[in-house]
C-alpha positions in Angstrom: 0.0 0.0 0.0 1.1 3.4 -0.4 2.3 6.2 2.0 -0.5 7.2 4.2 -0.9 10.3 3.2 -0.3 10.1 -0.3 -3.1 7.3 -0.1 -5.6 9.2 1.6 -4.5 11.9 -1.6 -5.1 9.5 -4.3 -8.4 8.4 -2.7 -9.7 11.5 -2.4 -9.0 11.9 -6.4 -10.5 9.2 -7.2 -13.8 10.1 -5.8 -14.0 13.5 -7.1 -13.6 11.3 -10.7 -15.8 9.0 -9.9 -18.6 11.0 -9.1 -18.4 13.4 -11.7 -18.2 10.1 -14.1 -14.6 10.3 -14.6 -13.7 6.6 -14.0 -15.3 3.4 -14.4 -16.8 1.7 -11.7 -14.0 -1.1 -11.6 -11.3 1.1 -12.2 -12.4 3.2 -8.8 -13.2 0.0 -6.6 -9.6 -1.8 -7.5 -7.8 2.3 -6.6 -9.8 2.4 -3.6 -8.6 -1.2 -2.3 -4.8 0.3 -3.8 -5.7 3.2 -1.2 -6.0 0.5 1.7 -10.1 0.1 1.6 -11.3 -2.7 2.1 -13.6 -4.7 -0.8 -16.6 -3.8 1.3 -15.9 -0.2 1.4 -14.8 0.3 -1.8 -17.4 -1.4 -3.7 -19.8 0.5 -1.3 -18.2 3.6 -2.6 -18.4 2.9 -6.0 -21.7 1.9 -6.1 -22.7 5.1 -4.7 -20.8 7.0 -6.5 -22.1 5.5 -10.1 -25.4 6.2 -8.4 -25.0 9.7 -7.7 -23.4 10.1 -10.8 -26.2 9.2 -13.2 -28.9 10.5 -10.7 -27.1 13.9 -10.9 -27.1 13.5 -15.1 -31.0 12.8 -15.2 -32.0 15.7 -13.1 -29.7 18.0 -14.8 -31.2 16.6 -18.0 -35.2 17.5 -16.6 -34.1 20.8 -14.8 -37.7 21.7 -12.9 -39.2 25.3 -13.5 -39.5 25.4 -10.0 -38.2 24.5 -6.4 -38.7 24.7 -2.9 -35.7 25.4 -2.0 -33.4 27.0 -3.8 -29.3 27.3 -2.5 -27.1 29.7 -4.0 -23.4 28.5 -3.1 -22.1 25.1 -2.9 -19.6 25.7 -0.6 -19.5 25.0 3.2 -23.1 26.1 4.5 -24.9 25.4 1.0 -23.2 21.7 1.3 -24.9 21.7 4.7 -28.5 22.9 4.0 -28.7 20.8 0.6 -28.2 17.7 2.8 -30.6 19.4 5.6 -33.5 20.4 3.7 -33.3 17.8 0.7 -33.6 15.1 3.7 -37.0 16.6 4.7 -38.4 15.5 1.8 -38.5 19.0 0.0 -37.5 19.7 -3.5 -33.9 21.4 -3.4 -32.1 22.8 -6.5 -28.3 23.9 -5.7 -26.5 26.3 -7.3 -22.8 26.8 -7.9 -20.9 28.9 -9.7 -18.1 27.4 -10.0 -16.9 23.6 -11.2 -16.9 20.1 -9.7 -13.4 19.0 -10.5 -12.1 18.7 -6.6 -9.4 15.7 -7.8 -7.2 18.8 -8.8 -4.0 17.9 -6.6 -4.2 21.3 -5.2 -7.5 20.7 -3.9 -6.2 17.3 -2.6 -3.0 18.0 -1.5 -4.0 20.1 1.2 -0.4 21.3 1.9 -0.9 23.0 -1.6 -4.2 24.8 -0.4 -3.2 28.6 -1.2 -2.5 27.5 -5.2 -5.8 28.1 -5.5 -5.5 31.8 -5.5 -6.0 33.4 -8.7 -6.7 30.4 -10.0 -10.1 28.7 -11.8 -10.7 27.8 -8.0 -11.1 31.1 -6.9 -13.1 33.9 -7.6 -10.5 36.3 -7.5 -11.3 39.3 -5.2 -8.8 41.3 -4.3 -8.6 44.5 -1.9 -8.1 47.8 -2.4 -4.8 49.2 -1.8 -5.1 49.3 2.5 -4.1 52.4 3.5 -2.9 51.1 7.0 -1.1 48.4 5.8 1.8 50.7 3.3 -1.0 50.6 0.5 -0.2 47.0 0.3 -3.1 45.2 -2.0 -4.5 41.8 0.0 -5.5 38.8 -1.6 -9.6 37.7 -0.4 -9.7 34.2 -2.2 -13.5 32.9 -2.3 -13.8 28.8 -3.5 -15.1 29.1 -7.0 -15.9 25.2 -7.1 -17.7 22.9 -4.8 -16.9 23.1 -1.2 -16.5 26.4 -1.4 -13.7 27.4 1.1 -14.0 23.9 2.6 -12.4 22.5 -0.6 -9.0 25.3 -0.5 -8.2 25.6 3.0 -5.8 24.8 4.9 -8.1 22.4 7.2 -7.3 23.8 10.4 -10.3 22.4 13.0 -11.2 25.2 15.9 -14.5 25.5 16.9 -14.5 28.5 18.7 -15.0 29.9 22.4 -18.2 30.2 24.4 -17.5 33.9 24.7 -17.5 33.8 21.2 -21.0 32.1 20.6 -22.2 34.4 23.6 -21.5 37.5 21.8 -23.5 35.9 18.6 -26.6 35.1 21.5 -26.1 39.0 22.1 -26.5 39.9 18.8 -29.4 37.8 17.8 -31.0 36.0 20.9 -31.1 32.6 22.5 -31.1 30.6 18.9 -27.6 31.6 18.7 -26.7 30.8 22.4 -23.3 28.3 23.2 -26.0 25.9 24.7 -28.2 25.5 21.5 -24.7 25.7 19.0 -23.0 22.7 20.5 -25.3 20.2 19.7 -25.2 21.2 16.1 -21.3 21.3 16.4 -21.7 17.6 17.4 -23.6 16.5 14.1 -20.9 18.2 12.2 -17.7 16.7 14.0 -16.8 13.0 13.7 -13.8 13.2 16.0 -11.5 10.6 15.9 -11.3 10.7 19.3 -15.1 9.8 19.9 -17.8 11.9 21.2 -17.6 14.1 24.6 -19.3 16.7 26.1 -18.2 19.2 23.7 -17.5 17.1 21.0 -19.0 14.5 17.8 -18.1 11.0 17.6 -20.5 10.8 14.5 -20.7 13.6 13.0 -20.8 14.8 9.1 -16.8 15.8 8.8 -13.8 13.7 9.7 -11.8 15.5 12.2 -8.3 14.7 13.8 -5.7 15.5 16.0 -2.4 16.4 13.5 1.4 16.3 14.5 0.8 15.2 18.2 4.0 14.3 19.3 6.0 16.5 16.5 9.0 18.5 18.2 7.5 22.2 17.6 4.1 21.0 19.3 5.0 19.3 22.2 7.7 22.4 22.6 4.9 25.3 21.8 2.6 23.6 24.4 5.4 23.5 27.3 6.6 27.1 26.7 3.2 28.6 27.0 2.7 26.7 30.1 6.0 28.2 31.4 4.4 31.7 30.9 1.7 30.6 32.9 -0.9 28.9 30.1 -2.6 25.7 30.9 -2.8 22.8 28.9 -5.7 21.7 27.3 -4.7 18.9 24.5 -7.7 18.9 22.9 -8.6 22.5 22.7 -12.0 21.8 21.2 -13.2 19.7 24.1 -12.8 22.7 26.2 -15.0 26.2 26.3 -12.8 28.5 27.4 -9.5 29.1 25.9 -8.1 32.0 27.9 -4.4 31.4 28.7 -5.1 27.8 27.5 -2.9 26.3 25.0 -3.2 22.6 23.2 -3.4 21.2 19.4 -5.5 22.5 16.5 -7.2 19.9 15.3 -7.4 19.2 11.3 -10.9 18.0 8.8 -8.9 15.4 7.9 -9.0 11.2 8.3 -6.6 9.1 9.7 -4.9 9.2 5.9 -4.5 13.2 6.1 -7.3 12.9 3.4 -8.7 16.3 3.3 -12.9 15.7 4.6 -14.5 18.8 2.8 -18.3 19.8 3.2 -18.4 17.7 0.1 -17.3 14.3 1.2 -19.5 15.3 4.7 -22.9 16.4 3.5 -23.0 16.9 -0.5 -22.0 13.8 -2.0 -23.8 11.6 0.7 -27.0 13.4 0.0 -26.1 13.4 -4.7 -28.4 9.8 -5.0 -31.4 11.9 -3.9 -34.3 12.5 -6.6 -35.1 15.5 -4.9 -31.4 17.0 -4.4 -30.5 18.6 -7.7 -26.8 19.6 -8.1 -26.4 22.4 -10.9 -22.7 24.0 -11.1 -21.0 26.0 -13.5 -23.7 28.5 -13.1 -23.9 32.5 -12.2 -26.8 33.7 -10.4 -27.0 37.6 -11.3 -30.2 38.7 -9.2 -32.4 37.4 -6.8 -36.2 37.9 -8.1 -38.3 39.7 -6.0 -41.8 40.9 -6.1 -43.6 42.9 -4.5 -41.7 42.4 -1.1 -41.4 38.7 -1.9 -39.1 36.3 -3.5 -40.1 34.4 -6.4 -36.6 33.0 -7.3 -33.2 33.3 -9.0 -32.3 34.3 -12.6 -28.8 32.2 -13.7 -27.1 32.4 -16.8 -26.9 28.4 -17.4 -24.8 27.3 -20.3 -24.8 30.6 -21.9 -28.3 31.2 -21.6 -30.5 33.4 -19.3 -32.3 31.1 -17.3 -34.9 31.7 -14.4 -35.8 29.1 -11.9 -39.0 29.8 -9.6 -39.1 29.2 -5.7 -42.3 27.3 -3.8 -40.3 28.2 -0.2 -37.2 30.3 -0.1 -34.4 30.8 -1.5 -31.2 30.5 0.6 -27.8 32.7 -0.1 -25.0 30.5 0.7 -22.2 32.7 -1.4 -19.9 33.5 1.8 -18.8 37.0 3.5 -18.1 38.8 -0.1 -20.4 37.1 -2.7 -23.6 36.9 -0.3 -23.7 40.7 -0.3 -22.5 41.6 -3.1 -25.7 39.6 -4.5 -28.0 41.1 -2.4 -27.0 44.8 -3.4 -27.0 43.6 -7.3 -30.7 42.5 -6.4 -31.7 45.9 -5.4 -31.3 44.9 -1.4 -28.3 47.1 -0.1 -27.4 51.0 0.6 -30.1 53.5 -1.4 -27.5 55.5 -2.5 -24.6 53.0 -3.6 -27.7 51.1 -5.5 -28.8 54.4 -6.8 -25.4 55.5 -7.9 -25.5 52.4 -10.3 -28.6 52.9 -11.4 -30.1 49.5 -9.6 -33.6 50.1 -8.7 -33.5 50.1 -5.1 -35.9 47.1 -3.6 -35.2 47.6 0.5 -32.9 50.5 1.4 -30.8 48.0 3.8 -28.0 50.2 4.8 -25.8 47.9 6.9 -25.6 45.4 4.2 -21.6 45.0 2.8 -21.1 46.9 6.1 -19.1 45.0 9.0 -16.8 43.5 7.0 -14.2 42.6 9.0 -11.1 39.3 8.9 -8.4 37.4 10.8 -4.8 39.6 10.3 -1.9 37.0 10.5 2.1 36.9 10.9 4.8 34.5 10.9 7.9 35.2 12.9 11.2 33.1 12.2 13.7 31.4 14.2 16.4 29.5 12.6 17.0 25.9 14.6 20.2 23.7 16.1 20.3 21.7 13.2 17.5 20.5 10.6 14.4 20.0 12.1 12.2 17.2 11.8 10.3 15.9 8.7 6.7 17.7 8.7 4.1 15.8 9.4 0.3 16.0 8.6 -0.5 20.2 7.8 2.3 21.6 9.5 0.2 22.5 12.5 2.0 22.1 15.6 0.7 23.9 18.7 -2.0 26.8 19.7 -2.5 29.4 22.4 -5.3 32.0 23.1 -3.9 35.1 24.7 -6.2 38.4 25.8 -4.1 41.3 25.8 -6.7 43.5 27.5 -8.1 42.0 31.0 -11.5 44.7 29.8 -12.2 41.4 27.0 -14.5 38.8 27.6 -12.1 36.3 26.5 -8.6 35.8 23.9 -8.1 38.0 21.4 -5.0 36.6 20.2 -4.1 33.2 18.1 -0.6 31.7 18.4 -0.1 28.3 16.6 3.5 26.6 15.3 4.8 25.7 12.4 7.0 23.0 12.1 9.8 24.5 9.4 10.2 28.1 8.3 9.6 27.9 4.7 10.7 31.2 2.7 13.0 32.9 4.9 16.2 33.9 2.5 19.2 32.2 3.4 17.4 29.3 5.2 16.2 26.0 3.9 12.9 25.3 5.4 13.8 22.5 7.5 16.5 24.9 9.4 14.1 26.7 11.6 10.9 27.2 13.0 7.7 29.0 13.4 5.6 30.9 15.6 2.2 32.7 13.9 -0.1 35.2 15.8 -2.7 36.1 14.4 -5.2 39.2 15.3 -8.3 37.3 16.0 -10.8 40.2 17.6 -10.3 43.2 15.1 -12.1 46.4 16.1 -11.5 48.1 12.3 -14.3 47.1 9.9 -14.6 47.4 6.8 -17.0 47.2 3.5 -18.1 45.2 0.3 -19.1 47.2 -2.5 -20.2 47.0 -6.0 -17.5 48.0 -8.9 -20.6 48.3 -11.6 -24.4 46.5 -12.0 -22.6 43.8 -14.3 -23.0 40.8 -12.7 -19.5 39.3 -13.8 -17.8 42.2 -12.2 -15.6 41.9 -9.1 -17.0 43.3 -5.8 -15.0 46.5 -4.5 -13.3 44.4 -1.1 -12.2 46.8 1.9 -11.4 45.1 5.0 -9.8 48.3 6.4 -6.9 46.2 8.4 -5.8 48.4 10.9 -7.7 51.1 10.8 -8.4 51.2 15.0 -5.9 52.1 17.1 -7.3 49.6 19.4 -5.9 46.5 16.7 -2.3 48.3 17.0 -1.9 48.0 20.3 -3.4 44.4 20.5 -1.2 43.1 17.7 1.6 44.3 19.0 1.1 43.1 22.4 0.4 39.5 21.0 3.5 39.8 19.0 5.7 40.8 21.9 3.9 37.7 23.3 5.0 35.3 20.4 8.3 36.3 20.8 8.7 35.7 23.9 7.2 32.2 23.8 9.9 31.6 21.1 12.6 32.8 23.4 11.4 30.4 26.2 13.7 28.4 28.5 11.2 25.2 26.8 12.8 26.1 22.9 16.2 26.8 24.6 17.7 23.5 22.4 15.2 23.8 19.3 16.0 27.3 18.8 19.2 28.9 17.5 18.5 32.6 16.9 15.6 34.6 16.4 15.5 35.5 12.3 12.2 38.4 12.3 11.8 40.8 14.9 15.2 40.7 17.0 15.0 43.3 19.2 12.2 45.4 17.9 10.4 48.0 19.8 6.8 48.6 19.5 6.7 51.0 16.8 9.1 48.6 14.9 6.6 45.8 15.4 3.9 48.1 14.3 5.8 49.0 11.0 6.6 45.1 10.3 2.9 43.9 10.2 2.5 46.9 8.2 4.9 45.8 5.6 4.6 41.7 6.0 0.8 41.2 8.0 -1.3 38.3 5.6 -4.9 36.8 6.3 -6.6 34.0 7.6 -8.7 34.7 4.5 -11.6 34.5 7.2 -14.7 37.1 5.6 -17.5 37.8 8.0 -20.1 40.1 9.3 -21.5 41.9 5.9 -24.9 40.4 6.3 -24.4 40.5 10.1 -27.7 38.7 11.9 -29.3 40.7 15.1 -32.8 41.6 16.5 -31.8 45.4 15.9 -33.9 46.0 12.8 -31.1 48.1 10.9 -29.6 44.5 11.1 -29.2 43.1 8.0 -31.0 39.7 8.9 -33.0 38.8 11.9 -32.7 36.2 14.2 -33.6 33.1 11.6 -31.6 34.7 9.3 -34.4 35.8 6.9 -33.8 38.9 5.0 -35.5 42.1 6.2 -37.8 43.7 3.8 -38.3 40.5 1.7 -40.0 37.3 2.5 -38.8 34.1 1.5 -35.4 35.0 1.0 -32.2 33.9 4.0 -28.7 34.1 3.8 -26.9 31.3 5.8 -23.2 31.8 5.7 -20.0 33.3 7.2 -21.9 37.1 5.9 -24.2 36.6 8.8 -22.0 36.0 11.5 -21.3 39.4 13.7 -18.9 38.7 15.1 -15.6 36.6 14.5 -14.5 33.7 15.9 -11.2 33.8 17.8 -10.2 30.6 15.8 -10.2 29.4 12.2 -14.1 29.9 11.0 -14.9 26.7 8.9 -16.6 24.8 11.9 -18.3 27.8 13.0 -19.8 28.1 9.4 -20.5 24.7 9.2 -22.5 25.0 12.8 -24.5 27.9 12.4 -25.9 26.2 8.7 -26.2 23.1 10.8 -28.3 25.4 13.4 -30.1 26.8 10.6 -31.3 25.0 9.2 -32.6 23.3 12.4 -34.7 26.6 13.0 -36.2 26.4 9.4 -37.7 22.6 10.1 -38.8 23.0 13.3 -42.5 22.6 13.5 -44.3 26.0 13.6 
């Protein structure tokens, strides 16, 4: 059999072929039991596969005029809700913009996620020149395929803090309260661990614990419990992370296979009759009349195609597309809508406001000798630090890196690294429309560092990071320190100016609350229009402290709870 993880690669590829009808049936059952499946599993597979495969080609064939439900985005929530809603027995048509081919070995390889960018993967949003950040111009990837950022990321697992979900119950009431969010967190995580109080031993996605024993975690771990942290292995199976420090966990099986919201929820749910998949497709406006929504008009195949909707329709597109659909739909700021001559259908101002993202840094130190091979992602260690006692909880992300690829002069497996990242900004920014063309880029302004307030944070949790590096614990890892030696705070300050990155982590421009300037209220419906939700990382308002793909993958779970209740 082959390596591990270059079998849990190769599997992963042949599914994607195999359900898009790429591979015969034999061929994928014998590369399946190549990949270490057994002939159970792997005729299991295939079977479902060709199943979902021709189901998929009939309905696409027999398109409906109208659905109950229709999604817009494939990625993480719309993955979620198709399985959801389609499961209830209702008629569900999902669309996506972009492609199905997820065997591309950057989608697979999930050490090559950032290839994507710029790429037929991505949409290709980039920010304006940030003014607080030297002018510099930020890449804002969004997954053009299915999966959406599930199917690009890096596949770091962190579900979040209860201060985190309380400040969501604050926003928008007791649906969105730590209480009623964990259970839904459960039926998303399948921990390889098993289930607990706080975590899934069954859940949708494939979750794991990477790099336990590498040399930068165990290291990372004991230094921040030098300076005082205490260790909670499993991070996720804890709810508060202040001054606690552990393991990410990874969406990936026991084969480093990346476990996308496809492989969780979309392609279990393909062999459904009443699940249509329809990709490659651009939805320019939402159609709505007379306060109410009567569907979607696509451009399918070339063509101008509208599909009706019996229920609601659902926006799934993410923090930048879900907005910037809204406002081309006549539901955004009068006067930006009027500016562009787009009849205004709801004057919502605060829609495309709130934008705001995860700032992120990696500082250097070169290492007494190579350093061990990576293993898994490269994850290898995380702390939560609050740099103002005033928070409710951490405000601060530290997590290793096994090597230091990318430093001049050093190889990557001659040093280390340590990466805080600026998980509570106070700046916020906007999404805006460049034009009323459809097919034209949104106008992206996260506004990095635009508070005061993020300058002195980031700076603190840098100082922080460096100290942790500088530890008695990486004493004989740790040769000298490569970024940052001896910097003040104002030369701190300049540095993330010049080198800061992003988690790539949009949220908060359709921001849900019971204020009723709020974009969407507590069931995420739409204000002004009936039948019409978003569900995504738009509505969320406020960010995670961690990585946001299980908190997206929650709240659709949540969701979608609250739209089958019983009324």
């Amino acid at each position: 059999m082959a390596d591990p993880t270059e079998a849990g690669e190769r599997a992963n590829r042949l599914m994607a072929l195999a359900y898009r009808g790429g591979i015969s049936r034999r061929a994928f059952t014998a590369g399946l039991m190549a990949c270490g499946f057994t002939a159970g599993a792997a005729g299991d597979a295939a079977m479902h596969a060709a199943w979902a495969q021709s189901n998929q080609a009939a309905l696409r064939a027999k398109l409906r005029d109208e659905y109950d439900y229709i999604i817009v985005g494939a990625g993480s929530a719309g993955c979620v809700l198709a399985n959801r809603l389609s499961a209830s027995g209702a008629n569900v048509l999902l669309i996506e913009g972009g492609g199905t081919d997820i065997a591309q070995t950057k989608i697979t390889f999930t050490e090559r996620w950032s290839t994507n960018f710029g790429t037929d993967t991505d949409w290709g949003h980039k920010s304006v020149p940030q003014k607080n950040l030297k002018n510099r111009v930020i890449v804002a990837p969004v997954g053009k395929i299915i999966g959406g950022g599930s199917s690009i990321n890096a596949t770091a697992w962190l579900r979040g803090t209860k201060q985190d979900f309380d400040a969501w119950e604050k926003a928008a009431g007791p649906n969105w309260s730590f209480e009623k969010l964990i259970p839904a967190f459960k039926r998303v995580d399948r921990y390889e661990g098993g289930e607990s109080e706080l975590r899934g031993g069954f859940g949708a996605i494939a979750t794991r614990m990477p790099a336990a024993d590498h040399l930068v975690t165990r290291t990372l771990i004991a230094a921040a419990k030098e300076m005082g942290f205490k260790e909670h292995f499993d991070i996720n199976n804890t709810a508060d992370w202040l001054e606690a420090t552990g393991q990410q966990g990874t969406n990936t099986d026991h084969s480093m296979r990346r476990f996308s919201a496809v492989h969780g929820y979309l392609y279990p749910a393909l062999t459904r009759a009443n699940l249509t998949l329809l990709p490659d497709t651009l939805v320019t406006k939402i159609d709505v009349e007379n306060g109410i929504c009567r569907g979607v008009t696509t451009v399918l195949g070339g063509e101008t195609r509208q599909f009706r909707v019996a229920k609601e329709v659902i926006l799934a597109a993410g923090g930048i597309m879900s907005p910037r659909l809204l406002m081309l739909s006549g539901i955004g700021p009068a006067a930006h809508l009027r500016d562009l001559n787009i009849p205004v259908v709801v004057d919502a101002k605060n829609v495309g406001q709130n934008l705001h993202d995860h700032l992120l840094l990696r500082v250097f130190w070169s290492s007494n000798g190579k350093m061990p091979p990576r293993q898994d992602t490269d994850h290898a260690g995380v702390a939560y630090l609050r740099t103002n006692s005033a928070l409710p909880g951490p405000n601060i992300q530290i997590s290793g890196r096994q090597q230091a690829p990318g430093v001049p002069g050093l190889k990557a497996d001659e040093g280390f690294a340590i990466s805080p990242g600026l998980t509570k900004p106070v700046s916020r920014g906007t999404v805006r429309l460049a034009s009323a063309d459809p097919k034209a880029l949104a106008i992206v302004d996260p506004n990095y560092f635009a508070e005061q307030a993020d300058v002195d944070a980031y700076v603190a949790g840098i100082e922080f990071s460096l100290a942790l590096g500088n530890s008695k614990s990486f004493g004989e890892l740790r040769q000298d320190q490569i970024s940052l030696k001896g910097a003040d705070k104002a030369a701190i300050a300049d540095y993330v100016r010049d080198n800061a990155l992003t988690y790539f982590h949009f949220v908060g421009t359709c921001a849900m609350g019971s204020d009723p300037n709020a974009p969407v209220d507590e069931s995420l419906r739409v204000r002004g229009v009936e039948r019409l939700r978003v569900i995504d990382g738009s509505v969320i308002p406020e960010v995670t402290v961690s990585n946001t793909q299980p908190a997206v993958l929650t709240l659709a779970e949540r969701a979608a709870e609250i739209m089958l209740a019983p009324a």
